[in-house]
C-alpha positions as CSV (number, residue, x, y, z in Angstrom):
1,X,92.0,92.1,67.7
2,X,89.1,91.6,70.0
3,X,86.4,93.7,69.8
4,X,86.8,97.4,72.0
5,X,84.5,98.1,74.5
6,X,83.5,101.1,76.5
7,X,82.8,99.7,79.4
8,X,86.2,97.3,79.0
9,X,88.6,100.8,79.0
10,X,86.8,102.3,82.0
11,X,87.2,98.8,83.8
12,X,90.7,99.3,82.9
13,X,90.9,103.3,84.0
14,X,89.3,101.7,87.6
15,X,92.0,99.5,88.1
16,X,94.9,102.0,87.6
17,X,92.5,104.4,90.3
18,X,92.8,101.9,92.5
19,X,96.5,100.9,91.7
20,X,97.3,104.9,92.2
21,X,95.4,105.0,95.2
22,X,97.3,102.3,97.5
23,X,100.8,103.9,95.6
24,X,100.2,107.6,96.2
25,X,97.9,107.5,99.6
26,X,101.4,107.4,102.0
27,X,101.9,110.8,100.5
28,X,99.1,112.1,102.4
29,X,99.5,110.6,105.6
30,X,102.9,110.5,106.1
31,X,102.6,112.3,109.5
32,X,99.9,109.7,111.0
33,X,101.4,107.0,109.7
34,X,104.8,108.2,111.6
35,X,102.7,109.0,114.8
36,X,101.6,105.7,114.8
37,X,104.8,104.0,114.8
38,X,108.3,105.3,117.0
39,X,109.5,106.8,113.6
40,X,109.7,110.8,112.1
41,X,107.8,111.5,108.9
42,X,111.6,112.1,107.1
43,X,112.2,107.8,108.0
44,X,108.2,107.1,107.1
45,X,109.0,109.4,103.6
46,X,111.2,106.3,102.9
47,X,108.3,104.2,102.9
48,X,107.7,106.0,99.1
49,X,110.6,105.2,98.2
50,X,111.0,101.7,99.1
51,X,107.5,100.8,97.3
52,X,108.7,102.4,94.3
53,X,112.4,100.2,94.3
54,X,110.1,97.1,95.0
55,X,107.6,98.0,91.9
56,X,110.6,98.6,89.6
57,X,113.0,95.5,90.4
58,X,110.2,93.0,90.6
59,X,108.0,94.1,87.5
60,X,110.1,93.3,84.5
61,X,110.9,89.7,86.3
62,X,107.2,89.2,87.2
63,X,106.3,90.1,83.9
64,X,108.5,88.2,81.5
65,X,107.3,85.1,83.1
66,X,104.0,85.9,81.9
67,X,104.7,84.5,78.4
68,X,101.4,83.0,76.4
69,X,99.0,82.9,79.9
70,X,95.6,84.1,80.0
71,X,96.2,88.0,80.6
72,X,92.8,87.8,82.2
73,X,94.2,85.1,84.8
74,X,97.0,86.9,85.2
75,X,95.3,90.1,86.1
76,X,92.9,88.0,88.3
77,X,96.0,86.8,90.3
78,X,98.0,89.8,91.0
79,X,94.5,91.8,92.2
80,X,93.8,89.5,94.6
81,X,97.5,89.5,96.4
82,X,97.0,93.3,95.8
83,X,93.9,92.9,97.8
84,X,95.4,90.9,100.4
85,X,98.1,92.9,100.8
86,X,96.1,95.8,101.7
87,X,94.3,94.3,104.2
88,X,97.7,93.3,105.8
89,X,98.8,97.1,105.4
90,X,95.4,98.1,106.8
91,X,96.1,95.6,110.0
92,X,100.4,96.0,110.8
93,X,101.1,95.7,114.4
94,X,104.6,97.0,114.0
95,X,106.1,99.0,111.2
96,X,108.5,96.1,110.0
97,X,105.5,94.0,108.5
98,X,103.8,97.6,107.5
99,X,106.8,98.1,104.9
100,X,106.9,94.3,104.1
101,X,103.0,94.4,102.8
102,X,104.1,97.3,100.6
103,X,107.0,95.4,99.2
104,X,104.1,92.7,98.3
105,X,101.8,95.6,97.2
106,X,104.4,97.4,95.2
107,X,105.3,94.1,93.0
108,X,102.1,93.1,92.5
109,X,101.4,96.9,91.3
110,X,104.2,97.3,88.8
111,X,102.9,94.0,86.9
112,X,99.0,94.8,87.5
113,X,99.5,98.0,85.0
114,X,101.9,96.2,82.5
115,X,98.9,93.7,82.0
116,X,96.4,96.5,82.2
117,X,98.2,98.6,79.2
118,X,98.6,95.3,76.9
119,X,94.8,95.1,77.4
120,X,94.5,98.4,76.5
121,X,96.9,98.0,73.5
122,X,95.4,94.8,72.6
123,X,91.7,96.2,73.1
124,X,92.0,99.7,71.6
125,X,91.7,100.8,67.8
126,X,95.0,102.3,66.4
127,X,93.0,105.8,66.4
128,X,91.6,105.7,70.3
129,X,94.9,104.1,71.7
130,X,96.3,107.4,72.8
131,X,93.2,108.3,74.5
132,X,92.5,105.2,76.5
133,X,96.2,105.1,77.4
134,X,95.9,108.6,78.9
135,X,93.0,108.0,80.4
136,X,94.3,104.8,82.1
137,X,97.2,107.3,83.4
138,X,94.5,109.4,84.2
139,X,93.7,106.6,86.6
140,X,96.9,107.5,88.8
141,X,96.0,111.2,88.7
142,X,92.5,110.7,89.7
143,X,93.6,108.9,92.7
144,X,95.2,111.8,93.6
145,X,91.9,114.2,93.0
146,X,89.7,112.2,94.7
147,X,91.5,109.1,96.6
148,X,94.6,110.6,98.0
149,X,92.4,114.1,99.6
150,X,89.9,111.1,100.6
151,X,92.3,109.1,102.2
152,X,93.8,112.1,104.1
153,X,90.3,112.7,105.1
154,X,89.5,109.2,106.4
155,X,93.1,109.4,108.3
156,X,92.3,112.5,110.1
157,X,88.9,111.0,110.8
158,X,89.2,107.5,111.3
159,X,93.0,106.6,111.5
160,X,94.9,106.0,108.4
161,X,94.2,102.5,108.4
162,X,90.6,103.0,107.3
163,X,92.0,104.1,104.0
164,X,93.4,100.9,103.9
165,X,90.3,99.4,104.3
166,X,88.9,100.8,101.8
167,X,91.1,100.2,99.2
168,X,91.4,96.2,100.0
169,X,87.4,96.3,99.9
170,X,87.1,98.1,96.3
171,X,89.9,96.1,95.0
172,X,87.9,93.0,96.2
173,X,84.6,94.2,94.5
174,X,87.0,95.4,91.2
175,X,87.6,91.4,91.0
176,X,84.0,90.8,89.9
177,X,84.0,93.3,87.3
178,X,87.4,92.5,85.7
179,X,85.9,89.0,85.4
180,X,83.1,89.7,83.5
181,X,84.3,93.1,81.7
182,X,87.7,91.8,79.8
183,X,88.0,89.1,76.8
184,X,89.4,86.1,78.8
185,X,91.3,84.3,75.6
186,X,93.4,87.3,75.5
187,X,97.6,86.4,75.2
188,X,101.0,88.2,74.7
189,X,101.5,88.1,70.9
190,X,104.1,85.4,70.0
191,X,107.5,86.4,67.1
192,X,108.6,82.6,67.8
193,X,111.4,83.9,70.2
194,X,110.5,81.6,73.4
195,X,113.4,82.2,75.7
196,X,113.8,85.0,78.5
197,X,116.6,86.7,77.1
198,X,114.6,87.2,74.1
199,X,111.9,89.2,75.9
200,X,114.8,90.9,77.0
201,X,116.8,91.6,74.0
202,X,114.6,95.2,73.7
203,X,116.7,97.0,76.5
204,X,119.5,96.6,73.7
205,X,117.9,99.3,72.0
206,X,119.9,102.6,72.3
207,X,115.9,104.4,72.4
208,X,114.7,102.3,74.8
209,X,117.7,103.0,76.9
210,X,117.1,106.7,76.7
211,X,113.6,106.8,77.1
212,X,114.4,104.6,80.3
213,X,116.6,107.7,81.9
214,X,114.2,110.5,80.5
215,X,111.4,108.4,82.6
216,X,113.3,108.1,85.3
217,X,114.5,111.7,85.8
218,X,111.5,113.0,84.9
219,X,109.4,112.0,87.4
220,X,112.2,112.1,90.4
221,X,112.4,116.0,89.6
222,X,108.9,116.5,90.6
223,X,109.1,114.1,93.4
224,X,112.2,115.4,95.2
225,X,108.9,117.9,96.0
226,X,105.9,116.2,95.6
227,X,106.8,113.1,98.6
228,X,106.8,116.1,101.2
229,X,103.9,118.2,100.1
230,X,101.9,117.9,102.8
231,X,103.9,119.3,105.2
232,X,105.1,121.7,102.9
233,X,101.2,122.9,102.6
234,X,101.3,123.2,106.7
235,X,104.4,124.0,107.7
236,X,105.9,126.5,104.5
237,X,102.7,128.0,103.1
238,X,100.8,127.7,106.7
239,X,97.9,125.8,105.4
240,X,95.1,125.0,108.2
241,X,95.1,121.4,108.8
242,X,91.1,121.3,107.6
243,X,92.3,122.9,104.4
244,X,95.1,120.7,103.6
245,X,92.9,117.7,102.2
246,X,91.5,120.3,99.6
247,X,95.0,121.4,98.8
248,X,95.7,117.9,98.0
249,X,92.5,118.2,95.8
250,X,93.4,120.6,94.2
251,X,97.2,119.3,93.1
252,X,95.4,116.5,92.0
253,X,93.0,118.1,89.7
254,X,96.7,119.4,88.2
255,X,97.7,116.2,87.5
256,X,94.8,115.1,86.4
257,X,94.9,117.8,83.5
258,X,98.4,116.8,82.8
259,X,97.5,113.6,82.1
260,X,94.7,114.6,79.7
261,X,97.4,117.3,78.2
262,X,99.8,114.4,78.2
263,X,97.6,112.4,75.3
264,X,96.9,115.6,73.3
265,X,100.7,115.9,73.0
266,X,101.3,112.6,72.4
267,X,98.4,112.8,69.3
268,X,100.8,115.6,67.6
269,X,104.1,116.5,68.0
270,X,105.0,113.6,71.1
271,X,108.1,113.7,72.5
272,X,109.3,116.9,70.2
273,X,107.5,118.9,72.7
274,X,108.9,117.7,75.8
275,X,112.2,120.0,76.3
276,X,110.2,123.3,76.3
277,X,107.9,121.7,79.0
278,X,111.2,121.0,80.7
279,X,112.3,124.5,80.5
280,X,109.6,125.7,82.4
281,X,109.5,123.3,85.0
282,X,113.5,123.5,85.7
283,X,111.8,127.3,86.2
284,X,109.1,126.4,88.3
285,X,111.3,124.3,90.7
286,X,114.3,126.3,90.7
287,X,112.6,129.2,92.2
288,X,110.2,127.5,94.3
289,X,111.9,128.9,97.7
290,X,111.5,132.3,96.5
291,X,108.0,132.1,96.0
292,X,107.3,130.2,99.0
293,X,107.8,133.2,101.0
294,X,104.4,134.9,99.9
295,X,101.6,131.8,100.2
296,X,99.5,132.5,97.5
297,X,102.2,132.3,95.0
298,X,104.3,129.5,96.2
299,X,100.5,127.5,96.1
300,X,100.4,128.8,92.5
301,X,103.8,127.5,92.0
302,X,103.4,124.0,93.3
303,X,99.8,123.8,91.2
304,X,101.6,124.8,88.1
305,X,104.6,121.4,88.5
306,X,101.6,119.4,89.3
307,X,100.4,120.6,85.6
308,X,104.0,119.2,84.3
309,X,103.8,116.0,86.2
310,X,102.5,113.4,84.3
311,X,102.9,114.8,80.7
312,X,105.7,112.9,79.3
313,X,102.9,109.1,80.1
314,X,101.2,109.1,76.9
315,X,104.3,110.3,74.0
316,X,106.8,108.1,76.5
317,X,104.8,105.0,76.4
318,X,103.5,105.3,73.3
319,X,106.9,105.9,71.6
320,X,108.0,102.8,74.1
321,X,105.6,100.5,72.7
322,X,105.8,101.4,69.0
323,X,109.7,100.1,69.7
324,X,108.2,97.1,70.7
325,X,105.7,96.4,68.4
326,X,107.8,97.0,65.2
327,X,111.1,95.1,66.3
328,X,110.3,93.5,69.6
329,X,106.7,91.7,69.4
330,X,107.6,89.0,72.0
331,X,108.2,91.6,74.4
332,X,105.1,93.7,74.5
333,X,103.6,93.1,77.8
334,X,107.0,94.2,79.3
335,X,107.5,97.3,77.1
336,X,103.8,98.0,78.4
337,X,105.5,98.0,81.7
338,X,108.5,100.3,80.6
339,X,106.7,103.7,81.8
340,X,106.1,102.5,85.1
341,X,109.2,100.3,86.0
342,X,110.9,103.2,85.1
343,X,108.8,106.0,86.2
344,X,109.1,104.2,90.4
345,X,112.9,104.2,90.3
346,X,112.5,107.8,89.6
347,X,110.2,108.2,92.4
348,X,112.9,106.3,94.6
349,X,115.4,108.8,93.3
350,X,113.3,111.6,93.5
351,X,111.9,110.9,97.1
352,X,115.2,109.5,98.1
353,X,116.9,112.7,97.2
354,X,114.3,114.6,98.6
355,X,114.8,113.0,102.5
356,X,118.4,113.5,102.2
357,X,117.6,117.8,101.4
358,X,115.0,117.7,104.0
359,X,117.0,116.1,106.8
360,X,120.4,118.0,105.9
361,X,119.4,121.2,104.2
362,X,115.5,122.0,104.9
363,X,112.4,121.8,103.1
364,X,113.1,125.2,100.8
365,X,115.7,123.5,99.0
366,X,113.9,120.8,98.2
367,X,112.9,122.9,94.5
368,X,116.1,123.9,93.8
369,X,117.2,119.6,94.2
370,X,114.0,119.2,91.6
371,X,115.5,121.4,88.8
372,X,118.6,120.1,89.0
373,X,117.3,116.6,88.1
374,X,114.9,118.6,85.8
375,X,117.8,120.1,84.0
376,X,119.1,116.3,83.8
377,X,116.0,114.8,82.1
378,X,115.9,117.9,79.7
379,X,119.6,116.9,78.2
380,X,118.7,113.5,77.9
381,X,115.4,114.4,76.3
382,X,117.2,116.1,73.6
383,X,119.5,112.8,72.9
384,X,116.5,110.8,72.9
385,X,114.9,113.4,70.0
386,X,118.3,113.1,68.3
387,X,118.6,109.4,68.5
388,X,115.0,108.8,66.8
389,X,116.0,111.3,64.2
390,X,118.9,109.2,63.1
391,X,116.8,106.3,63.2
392,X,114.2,107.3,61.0
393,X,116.5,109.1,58.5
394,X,118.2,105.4,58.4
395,X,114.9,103.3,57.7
396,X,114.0,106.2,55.0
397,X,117.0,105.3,53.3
């Protein structure tokens, strides 16, 4: 294993900011971006979830062709399209080639984060794994602390192409630094099984199968909400607009604690916890209409789903790539993708089903869609605890 390096995982954590930032900044100007273009901010919502279909097809192709390259040349490559791509974002004339550079973005993205986990995998001691794994998740919620609330700001201020901008510059600097910060002999560990359908032969697994739909359903709950939160801060809870960047701010200091919560499950009781955390936010969604009606606690509310967001990551992918590792070896770059292939088709779901209950039924039903898929990902989370059960009673004997 090559030697771990501080300075290597917080390279690492940078790159998934700046992967979280280009995915999550739409979010936050959904209303400029459809002011700029003859479209309404339900159509532009669809812009969520056609990066997130484009991330999750693409990455597991992109990904097994990977094989025994340089993971550092690898990364190299898909950062600078991601840095292109940006720019191209940043400069659409018409809103056809805006959603094409997000397709490029999005597939780019979905195999950027595979090879940044098999670095951390690789990199990482067995006893700081979970740590730098949540902390690289933590990357994704920091974007939405400080880039998303940024990027709303610069929007307001500048246009919402400035964010843009930004993100292709950073991402061009971020080059440098991943040259000289990451091992460059690293490679995907070889069992002698060569062919694609090898790398494959892991979605066979009945627990990678389940794990794929408790991913999946897990995050769509929240996001049959979370693609229309700002203008459910303006128009539902009567936010002021110069407030509504430090609303953002604050959902994403939520998710950001998730994500930290998120590794302290996964270092004791992992996925065991999950259904009671399910409960709750089949709860918190369910009755989001009611408390909408008094502003204080419907912001409470939506603070306390952003605290349930991400923490399925760390026991999800962890438990993912111990699968891997034990019985699939050739196919750990692309179980380090698992979590997010899976985790974008529920955002398509999620934000998908979330434009269909805002253009038919209204925003205040959008919690009430949430817990249902909520309800969904707690069933399946209980199969999936059931399933691994069985398996470990039949190794033990």
């Amino acid at each position: 294993m090559a030697k771990f390096r501080n300075h290597s995982g917080f390279i690492l954590i940078l790159t998934s900011f700046l992967l979280g930032f280009s995915e999550f900044i739409i979010v936050g100007i959904l209303d400029d971006i459809a002011a700029s273009f003859p479209v309404d901010v339900s159509t532009a919502g669809y812009l969520v979830t056609i990066f997130a279909l484009a991330y999750a097809i693409s990455t597991p192709f992109v990904t097994t062709l990977i094989g025994r390259k340089r993971l550092l040349n690898v990364l190299l490559f898909l950062m600078s399209i991601f840095t292109i791509g940006n720019f191209v974002t940043a400069m659409a004339p018409t809103y056809a080639v805006l959603t094409l550079s997000r397709v490029v973005v999005a597939v780019v993205s979905g195999s950027g984060i595979s090879v940044i986990m098999a670095f951390a995998t690789y990199l990482a001691p067995m006893e700081r794994r979970a740590w730098l794994i949540a902390w690289i998740f933590s990357g994704f919620s920091i974007a939405s602390v400080f880039g998303v609330p940024l990027g709303t700001f610069l929007s307001t201020q500048f246009g919402w192409r400035s964010a843009f901008y930004l993100i292709a510059g950073l991402s061009f600097i971020l080059l440098f630094f991943l040259k000289i910060s990451l091992p460059d002999d690293l490679r995907q560990k070889s069992s002698g099984a060569t062919r694609f359908s090898d790398q494959l032969a892991i979605f066979k697994d009945p627990r990678i199968q389940l794990s794929a739909f408790v991913t999946m359903f897990s995050i769509a709950g929240i996001y049959a909400v979370y693609t229309y939160l700002r203008p459910i801060f303006s128009t539902e809870l009567g936010i002021a607009p110069s407030l509504v960047t430090l609303a953002f701010t604050a959902y994403g200091f939520m998710s950001l604690i998730s994500n930290q919560l998120s590794g302290k499950i996964a270092e004791r009781r992992g996925l065991l916890t999950m259904p009671k955390i399910y409960i709750a936010e089949i709860f918190l969604l369910g009755l989001l209409p009611v408390f909408l009606s008094i502003s204080w606690v419907g912001f409470l509310d939506l603070m306390l789903i952003g605290l349930t967001m991400y923490l399925l990551n760390s026991p999800i992918q962890l438990h993912m790539i111990g699968i891997a590792e034990n019985s699939y070896p050739q196919s750990m770059v692309l179980a380090s993708s698992f979590n997010s292939i899976f985790s974008n088709i529920g955002i398509a779901i999620g934000s998908a089903v979330g434009s269909q209950i805002a253009q038919n039924v209204g925003m205040q039903a959008l919690g009430p869609g949430g817990a249902v898929l909520a309800a969904i990902t707690l069933v399946l989370t209980l199969a999936l605890n059931h399933k691994n059960a069985q398996f470990t009673e039949s190794v033990e004997t």
